[in-house]
DRENDO-1510 file (C-alpha; in Angstrom, 1 decimal, always signed):
<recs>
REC; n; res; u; v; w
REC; 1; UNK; +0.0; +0.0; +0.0 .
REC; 2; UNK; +1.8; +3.0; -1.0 .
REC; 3; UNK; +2.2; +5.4; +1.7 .
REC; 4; UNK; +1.1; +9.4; +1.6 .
REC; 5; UNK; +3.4; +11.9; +0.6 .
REC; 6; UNK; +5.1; +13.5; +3.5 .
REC; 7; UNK; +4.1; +17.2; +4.1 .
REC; 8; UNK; +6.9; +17.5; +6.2 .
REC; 9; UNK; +10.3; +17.9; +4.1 .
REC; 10; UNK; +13.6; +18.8; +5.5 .
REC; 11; UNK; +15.5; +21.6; +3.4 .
REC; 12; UNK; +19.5; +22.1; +3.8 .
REC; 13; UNK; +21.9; +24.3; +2.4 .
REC; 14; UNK; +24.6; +22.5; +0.1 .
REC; 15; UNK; +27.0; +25.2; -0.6 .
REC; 16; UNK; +25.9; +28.9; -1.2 .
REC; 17; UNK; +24.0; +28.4; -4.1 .
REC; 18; UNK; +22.2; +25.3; -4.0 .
REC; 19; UNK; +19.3; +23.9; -1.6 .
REC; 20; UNK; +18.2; +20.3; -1.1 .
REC; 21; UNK; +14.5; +19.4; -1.0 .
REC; 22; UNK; +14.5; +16.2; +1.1 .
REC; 23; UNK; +11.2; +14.2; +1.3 .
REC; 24; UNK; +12.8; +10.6; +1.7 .
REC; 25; UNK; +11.2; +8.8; +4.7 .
REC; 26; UNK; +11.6; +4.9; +5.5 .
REC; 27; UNK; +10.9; +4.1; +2.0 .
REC; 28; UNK; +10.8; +4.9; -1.3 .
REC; 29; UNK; +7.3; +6.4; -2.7 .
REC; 30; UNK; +6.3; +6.7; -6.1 .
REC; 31; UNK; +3.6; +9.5; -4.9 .
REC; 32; UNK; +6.2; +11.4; -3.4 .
REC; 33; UNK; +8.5; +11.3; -6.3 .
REC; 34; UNK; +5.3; +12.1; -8.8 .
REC; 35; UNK; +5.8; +15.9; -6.5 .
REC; 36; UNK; +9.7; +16.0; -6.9 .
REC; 37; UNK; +9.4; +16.2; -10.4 .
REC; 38; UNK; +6.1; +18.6; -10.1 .
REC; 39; UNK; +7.8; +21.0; -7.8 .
REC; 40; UNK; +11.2; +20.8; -10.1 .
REC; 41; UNK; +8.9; +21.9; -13.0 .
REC; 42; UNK; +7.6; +24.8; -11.3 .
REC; 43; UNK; +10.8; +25.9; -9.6 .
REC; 44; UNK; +12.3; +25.8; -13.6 .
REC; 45; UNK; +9.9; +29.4; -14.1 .
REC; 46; UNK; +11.4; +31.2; -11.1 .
REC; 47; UNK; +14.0; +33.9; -11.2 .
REC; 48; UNK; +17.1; +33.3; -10.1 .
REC; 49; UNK; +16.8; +29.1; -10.2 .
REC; 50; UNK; +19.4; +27.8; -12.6 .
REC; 51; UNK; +18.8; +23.9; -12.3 .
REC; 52; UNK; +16.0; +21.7; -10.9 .
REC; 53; UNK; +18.0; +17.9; -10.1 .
REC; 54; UNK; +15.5; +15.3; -8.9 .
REC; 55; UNK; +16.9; +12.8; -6.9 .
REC; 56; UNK; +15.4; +9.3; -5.2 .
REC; 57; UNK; +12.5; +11.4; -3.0 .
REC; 58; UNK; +14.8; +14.5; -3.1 .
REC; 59; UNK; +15.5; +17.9; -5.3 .
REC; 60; UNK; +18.5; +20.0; -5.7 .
REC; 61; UNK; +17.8; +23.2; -6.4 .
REC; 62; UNK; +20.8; +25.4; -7.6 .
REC; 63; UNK; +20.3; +29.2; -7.9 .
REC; 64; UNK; +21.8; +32.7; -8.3 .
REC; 65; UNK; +22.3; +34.0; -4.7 .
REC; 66; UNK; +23.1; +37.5; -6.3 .
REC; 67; UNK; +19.4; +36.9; -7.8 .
REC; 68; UNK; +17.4; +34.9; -5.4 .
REC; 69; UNK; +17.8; +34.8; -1.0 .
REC; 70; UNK; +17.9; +31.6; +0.2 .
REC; 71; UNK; +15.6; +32.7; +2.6 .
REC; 72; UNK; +12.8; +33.3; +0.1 .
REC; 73; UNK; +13.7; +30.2; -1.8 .
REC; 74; UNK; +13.4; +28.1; +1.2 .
REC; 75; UNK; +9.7; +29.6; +2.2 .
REC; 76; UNK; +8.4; +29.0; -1.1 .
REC; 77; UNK; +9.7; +25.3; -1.7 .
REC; 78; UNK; +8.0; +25.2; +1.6 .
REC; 79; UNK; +4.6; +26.7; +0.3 .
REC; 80; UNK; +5.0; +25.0; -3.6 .
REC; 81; UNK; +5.7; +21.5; -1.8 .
REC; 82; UNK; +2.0; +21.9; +0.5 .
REC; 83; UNK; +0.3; +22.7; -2.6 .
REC; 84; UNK; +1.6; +21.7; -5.6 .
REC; 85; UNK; -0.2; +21.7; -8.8 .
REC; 86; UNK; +0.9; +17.4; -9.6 .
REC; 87; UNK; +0.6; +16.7; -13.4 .
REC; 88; UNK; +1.3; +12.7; -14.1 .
REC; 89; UNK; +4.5; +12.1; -16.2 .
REC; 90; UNK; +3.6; +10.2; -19.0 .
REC; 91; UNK; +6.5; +9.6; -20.1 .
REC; 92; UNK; +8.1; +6.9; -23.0 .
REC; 93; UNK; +8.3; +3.1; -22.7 .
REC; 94; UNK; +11.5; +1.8; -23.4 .
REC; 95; UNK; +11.7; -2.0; -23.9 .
REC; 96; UNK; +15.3; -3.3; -23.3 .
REC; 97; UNK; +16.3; -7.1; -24.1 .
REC; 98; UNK; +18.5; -8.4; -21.9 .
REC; 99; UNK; +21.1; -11.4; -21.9 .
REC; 100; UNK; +20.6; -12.2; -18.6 .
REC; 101; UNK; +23.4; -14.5; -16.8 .
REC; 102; UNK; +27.3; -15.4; -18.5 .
REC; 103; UNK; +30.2; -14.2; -18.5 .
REC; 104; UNK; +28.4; -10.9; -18.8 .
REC; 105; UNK; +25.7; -11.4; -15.9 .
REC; 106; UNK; +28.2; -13.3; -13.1 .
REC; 107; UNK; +26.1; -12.3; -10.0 .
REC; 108; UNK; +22.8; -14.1; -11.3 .
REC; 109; UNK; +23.6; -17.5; -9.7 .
REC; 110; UNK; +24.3; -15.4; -6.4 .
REC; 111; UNK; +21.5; -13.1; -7.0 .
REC; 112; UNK; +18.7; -15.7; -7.5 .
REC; 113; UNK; +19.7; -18.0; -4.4 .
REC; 114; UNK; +19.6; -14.9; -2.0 .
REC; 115; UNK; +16.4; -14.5; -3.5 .
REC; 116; UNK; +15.2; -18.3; -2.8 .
REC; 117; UNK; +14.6; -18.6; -7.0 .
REC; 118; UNK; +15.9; -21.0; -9.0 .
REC; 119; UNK; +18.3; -18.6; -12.0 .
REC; 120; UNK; +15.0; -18.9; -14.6 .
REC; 121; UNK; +12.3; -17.9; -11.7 .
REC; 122; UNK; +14.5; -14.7; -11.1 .
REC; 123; UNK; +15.1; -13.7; -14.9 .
REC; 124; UNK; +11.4; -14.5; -15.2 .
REC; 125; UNK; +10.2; -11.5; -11.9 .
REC; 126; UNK; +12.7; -9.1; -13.2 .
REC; 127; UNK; +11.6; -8.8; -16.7 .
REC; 128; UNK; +8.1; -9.3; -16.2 .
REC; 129; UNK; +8.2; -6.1; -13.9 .
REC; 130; UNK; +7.3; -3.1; -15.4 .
REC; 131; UNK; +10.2; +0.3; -14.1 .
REC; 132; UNK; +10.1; +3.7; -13.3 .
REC; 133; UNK; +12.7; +6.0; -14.0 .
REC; 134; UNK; +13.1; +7.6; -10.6 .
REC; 135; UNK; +15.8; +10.1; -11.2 .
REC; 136; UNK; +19.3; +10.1; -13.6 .
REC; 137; UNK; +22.8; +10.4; -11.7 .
REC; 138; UNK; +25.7; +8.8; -10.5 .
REC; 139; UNK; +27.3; +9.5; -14.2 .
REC; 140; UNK; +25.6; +10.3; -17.3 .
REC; 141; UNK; +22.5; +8.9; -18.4 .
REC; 142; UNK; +22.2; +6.4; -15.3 .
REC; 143; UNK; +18.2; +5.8; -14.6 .
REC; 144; UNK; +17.3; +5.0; -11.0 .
REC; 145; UNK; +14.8; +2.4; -11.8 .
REC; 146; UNK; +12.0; +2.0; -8.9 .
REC; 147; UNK; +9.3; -1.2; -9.6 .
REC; 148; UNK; +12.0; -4.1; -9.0 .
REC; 149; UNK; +9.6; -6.7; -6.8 .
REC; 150; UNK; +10.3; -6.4; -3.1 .
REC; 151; UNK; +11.7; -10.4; -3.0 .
REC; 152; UNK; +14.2; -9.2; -5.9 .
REC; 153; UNK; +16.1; -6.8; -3.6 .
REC; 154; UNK; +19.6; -7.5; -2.7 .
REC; 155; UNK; +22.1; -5.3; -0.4 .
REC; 156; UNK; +25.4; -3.7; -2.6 .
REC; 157; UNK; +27.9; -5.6; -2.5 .
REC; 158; UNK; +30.6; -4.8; +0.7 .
REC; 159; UNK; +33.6; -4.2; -1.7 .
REC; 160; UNK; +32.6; -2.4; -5.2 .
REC; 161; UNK; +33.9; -4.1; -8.2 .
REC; 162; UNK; +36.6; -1.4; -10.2 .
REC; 163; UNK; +34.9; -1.7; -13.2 .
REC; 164; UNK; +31.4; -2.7; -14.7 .
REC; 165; UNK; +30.6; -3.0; -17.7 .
REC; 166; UNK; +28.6; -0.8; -20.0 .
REC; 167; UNK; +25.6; -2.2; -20.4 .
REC; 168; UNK; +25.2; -4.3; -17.3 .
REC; 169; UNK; +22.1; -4.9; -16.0 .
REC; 170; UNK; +22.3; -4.5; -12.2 .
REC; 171; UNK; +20.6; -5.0; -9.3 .
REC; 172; UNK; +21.1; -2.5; -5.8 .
REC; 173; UNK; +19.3; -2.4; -3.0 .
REC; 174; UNK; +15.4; -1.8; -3.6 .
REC; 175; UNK; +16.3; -0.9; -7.0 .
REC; 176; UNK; +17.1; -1.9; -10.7 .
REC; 177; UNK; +19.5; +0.3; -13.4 .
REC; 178; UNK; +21.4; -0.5; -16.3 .
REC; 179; UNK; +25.4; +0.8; -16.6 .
REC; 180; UNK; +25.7; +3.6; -19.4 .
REC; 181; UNK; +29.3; +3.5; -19.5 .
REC; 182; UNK; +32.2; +1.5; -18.0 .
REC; 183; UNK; +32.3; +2.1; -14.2 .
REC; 184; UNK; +33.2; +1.3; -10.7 .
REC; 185; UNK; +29.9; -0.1; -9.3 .
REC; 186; UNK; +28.8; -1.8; -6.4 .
REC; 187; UNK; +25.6; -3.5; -7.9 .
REC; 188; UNK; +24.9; -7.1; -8.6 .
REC; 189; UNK; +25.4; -7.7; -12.6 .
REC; 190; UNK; +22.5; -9.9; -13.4 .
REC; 191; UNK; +22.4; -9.5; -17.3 .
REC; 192; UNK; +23.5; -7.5; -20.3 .
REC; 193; UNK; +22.1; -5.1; -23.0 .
REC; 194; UNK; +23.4; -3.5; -26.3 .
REC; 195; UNK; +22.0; -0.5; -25.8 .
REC; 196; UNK; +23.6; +3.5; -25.6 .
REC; 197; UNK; +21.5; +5.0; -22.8 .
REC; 198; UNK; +23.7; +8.1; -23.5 .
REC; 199; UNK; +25.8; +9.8; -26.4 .
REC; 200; UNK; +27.0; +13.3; -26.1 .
REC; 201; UNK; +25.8; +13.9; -30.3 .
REC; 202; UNK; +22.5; +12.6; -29.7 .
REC; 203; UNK; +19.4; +15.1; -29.2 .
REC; 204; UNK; +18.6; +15.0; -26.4 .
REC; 205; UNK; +22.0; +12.5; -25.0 .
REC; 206; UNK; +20.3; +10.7; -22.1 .
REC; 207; UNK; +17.8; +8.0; -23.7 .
REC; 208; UNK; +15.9; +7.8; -20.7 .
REC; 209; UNK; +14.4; +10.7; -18.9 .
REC; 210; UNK; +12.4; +10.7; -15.0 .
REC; 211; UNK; +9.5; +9.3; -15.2 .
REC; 212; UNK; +9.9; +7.2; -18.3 .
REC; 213; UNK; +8.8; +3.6; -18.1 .
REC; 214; UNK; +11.4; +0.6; -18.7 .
REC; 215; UNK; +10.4; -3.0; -19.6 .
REC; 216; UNK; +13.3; -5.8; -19.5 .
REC; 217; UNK; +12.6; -8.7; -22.3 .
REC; 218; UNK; +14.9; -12.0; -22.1 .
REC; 219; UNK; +16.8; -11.8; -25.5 .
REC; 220; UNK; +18.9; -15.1; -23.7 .
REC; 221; UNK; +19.2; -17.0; -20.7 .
REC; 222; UNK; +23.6; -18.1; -20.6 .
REC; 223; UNK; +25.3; -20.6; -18.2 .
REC; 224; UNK; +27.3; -19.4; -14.8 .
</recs>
């Protein structure tokens, strides 16, 4: 049952130009994040704001303190987050196939037994779920994917691996995402997919966008 949005959100300074909208309680809401991206629409028309970053129940907003007084800024994220005019994201569905498993998906074996699945069970709930894209970060074009089944979830591993593929299909936590480029990660590499979720020459670079929906398809199933 999803839980209400919080009315009660905790605002800090991060630098002099920049506040942080936090709304993250005990878990992550999809109604709550439906607001960060509402209230980092309508902060995009204000004087003096110069980014909007939604993050996992959170918003960055950077501004112009020549322009804009923090103190202002904080009393109307205040007032815009009680009242907020909420128009659903649409958004686009991506379908991604995946190679799930192999030499480029080591952590499925590992991954499905903490799960209590047998390897095909656990390729069958991940790509039958249907994703949200939360929020992009960590690096370039990196979605945040919220909708991976509660008995899917697996803790980061204790010691990140130096370098993950692009491509990877990985599992963190509560929550699902797929590698964009080569990187040090600490997720559990289920699968693979040939796809560019960004290129700086593409219009606009990022593939995916927040509140875009993903579906995985099984394009293979390989050996440990």
């Amino acid at each position: 049952m999803e839980m209400p949005v919080p009315l009660d959100i905790v605002i800090k300074a991060v630098g002099a130009n920049a506040l942080l909208v936090d709304a993250a309680k005990d878990s992550f809401s999809e109604d709550t994040q439906e607001r960060i991206w509402a209230l980092a629409v309508q902060l995009r028309d204000m004087p003096g704001i110069n980014e909007t970053v939604p993050g996992m129940n959170n918003l960055l907003a950077l501004y112009d303190p020549l322009a804009l007084d923090h103190i202002a800024l904080e009393r109307a994220l205040h007032l815009l987050w009680a009242d907020p005019a909420i128009v659903p994201k649409a958004g686009k569905v991506v379908d991604i196939p995946v190679i799930y498993g192999g030499p480029r998906g080591e952590d499925l074996g590992l991954w499905a037994r903490h799960c209590g699945l047998s390897r095909e069970e656990a390729v069958q709930r991940h790509a039958h779920a249907t994703y949200r894209v939360a929020a992009l970060g960590a690096m370039p074009g990196f979605p945040y994917l919220s909708g991976l089944p509660p008995e899917l979830a697996m803790d980061r591993r204790d010691v990140p691996r130096l370098a993950v593929a692009k491509g990877a299909v990985i599992i963190g936590g509560a929550q699902a995402g797929v590698m964009p480029t080569a990187a040090p990660s600490g997720w559990h590499v289920v699968g693979h997919a040939d796809i560019a979720l960004f290129d700086i020459e593409r219009v606009p670079p990022a593939l995916l966008a927040p509140g875009d929906r993903v579906r995985f398809s099984i394009a293979g199933l390989e050996d440990d």
